[in-house]
N, C-alpha and C positions, 0 to 999 in steps of 0.2 A: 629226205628230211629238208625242212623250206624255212626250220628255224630253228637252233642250237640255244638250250636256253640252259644256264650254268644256275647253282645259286653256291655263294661264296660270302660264308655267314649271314647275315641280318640284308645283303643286298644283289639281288637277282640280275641275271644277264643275261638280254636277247639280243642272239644275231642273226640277222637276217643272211641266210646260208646259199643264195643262187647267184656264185660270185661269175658264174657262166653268160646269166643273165644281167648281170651289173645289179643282182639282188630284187630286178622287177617283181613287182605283187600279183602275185594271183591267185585267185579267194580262195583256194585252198590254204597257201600263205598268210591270210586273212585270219583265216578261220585258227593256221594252228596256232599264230601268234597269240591269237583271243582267247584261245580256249587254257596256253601257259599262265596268262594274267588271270584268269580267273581260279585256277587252280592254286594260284601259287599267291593267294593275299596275305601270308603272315610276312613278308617281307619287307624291309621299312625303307628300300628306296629300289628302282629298278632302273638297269640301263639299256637301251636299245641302239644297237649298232648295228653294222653293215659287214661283209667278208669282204677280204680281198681291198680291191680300189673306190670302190665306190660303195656310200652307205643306200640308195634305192632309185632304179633311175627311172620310177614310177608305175604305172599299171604296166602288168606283163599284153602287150597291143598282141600278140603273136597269138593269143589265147581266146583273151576277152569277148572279141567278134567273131572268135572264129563258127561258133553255130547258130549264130545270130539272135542269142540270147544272154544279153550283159546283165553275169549272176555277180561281179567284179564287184557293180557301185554296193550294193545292198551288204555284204562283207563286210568293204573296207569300212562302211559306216558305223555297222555293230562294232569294227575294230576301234575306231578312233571311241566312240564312246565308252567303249574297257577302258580305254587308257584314262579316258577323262573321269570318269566315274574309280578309276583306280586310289585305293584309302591311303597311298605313302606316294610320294614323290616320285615322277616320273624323268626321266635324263637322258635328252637323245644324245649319242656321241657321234659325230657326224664328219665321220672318217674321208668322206669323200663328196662326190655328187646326190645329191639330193634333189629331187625334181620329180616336177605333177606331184604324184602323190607320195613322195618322197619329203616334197614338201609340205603338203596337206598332212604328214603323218608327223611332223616335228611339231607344229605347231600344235599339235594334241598334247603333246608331250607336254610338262610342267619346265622342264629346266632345258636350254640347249647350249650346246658345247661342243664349237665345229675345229676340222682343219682348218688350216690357214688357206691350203688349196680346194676346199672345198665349194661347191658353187649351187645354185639355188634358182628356182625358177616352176610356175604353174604354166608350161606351153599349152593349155584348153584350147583357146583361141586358133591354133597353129593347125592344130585335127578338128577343131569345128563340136566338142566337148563341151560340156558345161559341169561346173563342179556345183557342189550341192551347197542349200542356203545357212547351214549348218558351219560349214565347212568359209564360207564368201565370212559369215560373223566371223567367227574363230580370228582369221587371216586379218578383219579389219581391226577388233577387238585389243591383240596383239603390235602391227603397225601404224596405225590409225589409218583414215579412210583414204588422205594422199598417197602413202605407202601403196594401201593394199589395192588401189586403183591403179598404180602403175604397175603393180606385176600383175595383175587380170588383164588388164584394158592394152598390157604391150605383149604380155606373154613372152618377155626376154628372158635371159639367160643371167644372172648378175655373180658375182663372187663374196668372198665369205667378209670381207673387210667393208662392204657393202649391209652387205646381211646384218652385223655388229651394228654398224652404224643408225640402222631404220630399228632396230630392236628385235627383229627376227630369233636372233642368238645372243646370247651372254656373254661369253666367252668365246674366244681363240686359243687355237694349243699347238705348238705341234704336232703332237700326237695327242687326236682327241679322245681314243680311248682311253689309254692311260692315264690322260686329267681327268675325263668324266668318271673315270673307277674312284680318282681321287675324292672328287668332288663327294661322289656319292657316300663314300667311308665318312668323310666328315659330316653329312646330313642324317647318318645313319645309326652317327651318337646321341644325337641328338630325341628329346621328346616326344615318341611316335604318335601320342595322343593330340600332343599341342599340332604338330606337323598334319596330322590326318583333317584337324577343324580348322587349323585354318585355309588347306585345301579346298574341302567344302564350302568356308565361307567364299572363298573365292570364287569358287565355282557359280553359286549361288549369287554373287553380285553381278557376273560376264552374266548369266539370264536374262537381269532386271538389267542390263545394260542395252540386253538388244532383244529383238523377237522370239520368240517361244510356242513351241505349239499349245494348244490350247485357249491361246491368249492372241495369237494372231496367226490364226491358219488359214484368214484370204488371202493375208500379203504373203505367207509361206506357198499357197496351194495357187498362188499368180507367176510367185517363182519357178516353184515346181512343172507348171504346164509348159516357161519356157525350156527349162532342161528336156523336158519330153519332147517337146518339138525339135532340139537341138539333136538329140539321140536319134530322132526318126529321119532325123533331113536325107538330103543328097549330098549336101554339102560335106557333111559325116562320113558319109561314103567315099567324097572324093578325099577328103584329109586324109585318109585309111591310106589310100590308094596313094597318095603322093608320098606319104609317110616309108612305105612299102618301097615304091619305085625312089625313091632319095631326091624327088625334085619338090619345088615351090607348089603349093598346091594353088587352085584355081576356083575358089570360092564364089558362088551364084544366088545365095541367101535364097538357098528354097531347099 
């Protein structure tokens, strides 16, 4: 099992259960977390967490490339969009490290609510990766384009007092599951009808805030050609490869 998911009255709990793995994704993982949200809509706020030390320390690498066919991005996409399209409030509780898509996976989320020691960071850049144009909004949408230009364009590593600060998170806890259960009990008394529209409305304004398909699929499908040539390079391969062996990788933009 790759996700543990409780419900405890009116508000549901997923945790992400590969505390082996520090909780890494992989579209299996994807897929089961997708398919609990989807199953499980009467519920009027959800929490997502992590086991162990660390809440997700992003795509499972061990896996992804292993047959040379990354079935990972197409997954976690369908996943983040459950979340985002989900009708009650979403609540990451962010017990620990968060990263790549650890990070790409909070900011779907509607509400967040980290440790203190928690840390946070998109390393794309560091493997030669390109995260999706979906995913580049979201991230900008949330810290504005300063922000979200320095965690793409450095792919560092930053901490959760950090995170607070740029808007990334909401909240600090020491224990973030226990305030994010908090949180969630008190959202959960709350008007599920009023809560679900203004969701929506939200949803609905971050749109018309930025690109959308349909409405701009040459600047989406100019994006997209570069991610494909990022995933095809050599460079991709060396990242892998330096990732693997634990040294500096050696980057040749081809």
């Amino acid at each position: 099992m790759t996700v543990r998911w409780e419900s405890r009255g009116h508000v549901g709990l997923a945790t992400l259960d590969r505390p082996e793995r520090r909780n890494a994704l992989s579209a299996g993982a994807c897929d089961d977390l997708r398919a609990h949200l989807a199953r499980e809509q009467h519920h009027r706020v959800v929490v997502i967490t992590g086991a162990g030390s660390a809440f997700c320390a992003g795509a499972d690498l061990g896996t992804r490339f292993r047959y040379g066919d990354d079935d990972f991005r197409p997954a976690f996409e369908r996943l983040l969009d459950e979340i985002v399209a989900y009708p009650a409030p979403v609540v990451a509780a962010v017990n620990g490290p968060a990263l790549g898509a650890g990070t790409q996976l909070i900011v779907a989320c509607d509400l967040r609510i980290a440790a203190r020691g928690a840390s946070f960071g998109i390393p794309a850049a560091q493997l030669g990766v390109m995260i999706s144009p979906e995913n580049v909004q979201r991230l900008a949408l949330l810290v504005g384009q300063a922000h979200a230009r320095d965690i793409l364009l450095t792919g560092r590593r930053f901490g959760a007092e950090e995170a607070l600060g740029m808007s990334l998170v909401h909240r600090l806890a020491d224990d973030a599951l226990a305030e994010g259960l908090a949180w969630a009990e008190e959202i959960a008394i709350l008007a599920p009808l009023t809560l679900a529209g203004h969701k929506a409305a939200l949803n609905a304004l971050a749109g018309h805030m930025g690109f959308t398909r349909g409405q701009d699929d040459g600047a989406i499908g100019a994006i997209e050609a570069l991610v494909a040539r990022a995933f095809a390079s050599e460079d991709l391969k060396e990242g892998l490869a330096a990732f693997a062996e634990k040294r500096a990788p050696r980057f040749e933009a081809r």
